[in-house]
N, C-alpha and C positions, 0 to 999 in steps of 0.2 A: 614321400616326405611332405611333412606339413608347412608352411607358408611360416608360421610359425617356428619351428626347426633351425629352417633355412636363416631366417634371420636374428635365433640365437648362434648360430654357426658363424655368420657374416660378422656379429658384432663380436665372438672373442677373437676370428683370426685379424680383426682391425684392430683392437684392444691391444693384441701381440704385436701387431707390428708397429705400433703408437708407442706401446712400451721400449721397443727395440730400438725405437728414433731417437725415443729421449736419454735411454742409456747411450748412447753411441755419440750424442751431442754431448753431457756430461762426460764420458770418459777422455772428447776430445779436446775441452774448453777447459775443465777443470784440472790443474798440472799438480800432480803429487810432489815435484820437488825441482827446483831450479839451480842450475851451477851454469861452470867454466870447467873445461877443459883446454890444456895446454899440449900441442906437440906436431908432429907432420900428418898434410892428410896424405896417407899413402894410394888410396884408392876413390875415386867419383863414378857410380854411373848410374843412370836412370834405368831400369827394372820393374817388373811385370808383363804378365800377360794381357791381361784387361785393364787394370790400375796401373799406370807408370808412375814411379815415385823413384828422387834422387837416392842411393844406398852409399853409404860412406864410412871408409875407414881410416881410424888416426891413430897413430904411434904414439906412446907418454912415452919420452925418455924421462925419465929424472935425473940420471949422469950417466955419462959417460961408462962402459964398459958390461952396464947394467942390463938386465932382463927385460925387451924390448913390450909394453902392457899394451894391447889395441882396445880403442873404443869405437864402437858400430853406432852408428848414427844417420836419420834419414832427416830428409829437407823435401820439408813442404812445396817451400816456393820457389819459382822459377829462378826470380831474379839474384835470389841470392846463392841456387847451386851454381848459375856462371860468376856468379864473385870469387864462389869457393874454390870453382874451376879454374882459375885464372894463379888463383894461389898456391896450387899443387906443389908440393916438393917446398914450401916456406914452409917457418916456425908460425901457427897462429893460435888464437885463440876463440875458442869456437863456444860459445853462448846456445843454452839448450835446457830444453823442457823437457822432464821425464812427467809420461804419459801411461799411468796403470789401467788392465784393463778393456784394451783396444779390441772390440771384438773378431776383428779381420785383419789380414795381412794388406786389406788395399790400401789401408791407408799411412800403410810404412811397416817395414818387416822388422824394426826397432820399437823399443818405447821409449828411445831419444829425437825427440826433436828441436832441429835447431834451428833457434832465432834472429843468430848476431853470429856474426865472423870479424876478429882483428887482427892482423899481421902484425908480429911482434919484430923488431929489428934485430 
């Protein structure tokens, strides 16, 4: 192989993976849509192999009697999965970015993530 070759080779598999940084930066920074959710979290825990990331589930009741909706949701950051932890089994309100796009499960097994937790009374 020529000298030459080699470093048309070098420069697409950097190119690919330059491209790959940048999509993976964009799919994490830019939020395709932002809400609230209201209801119990029924389940917290940290998960993965390589990537530990918070995974979480919550209960929408809307009334009483009704068909119980869960929403899956992960948490970036520390401090706020022991907020979230501490609130388990409350009524809260849980603030979240959906995230189209993600190309790996490390970086949360959802494309909810959440920003803001409130404990409603």
């Amino acid at each position: 192989m020529s000298k030459k070759t080699i470093y048309w080779f070098a420069g697409i598999v950097l190119l690919s993976a330059l491209c790959f940084a940048m999509y993976t930066w964009v799919a994490l920074t830019w939020s395709y849509s932002k809400g609230e959710r209201a209801g119990y979290v029924q389940k917290l825990s940290k998960k993965g192999w390589v990537c530990k990331t918070w995974e979480g589930e919550m209960a929408l009741v809307t009334m009483p009697g009704t068909v119980t909706e869960k929403f899956y949701f992960t948490i970036r950051d520390e401090s706020l999965a022991q907020r979230i932890n501490k609130l388990v089994g409350k009524r809260l309100v849980i603030l979240y970015e959906q995230h189209k796009g993600i190309p790996s499960s490390c970086f949360g097994e959802t494309e909810y993530f959440v920003t803001d937790v409130k404990a409603l009374e």
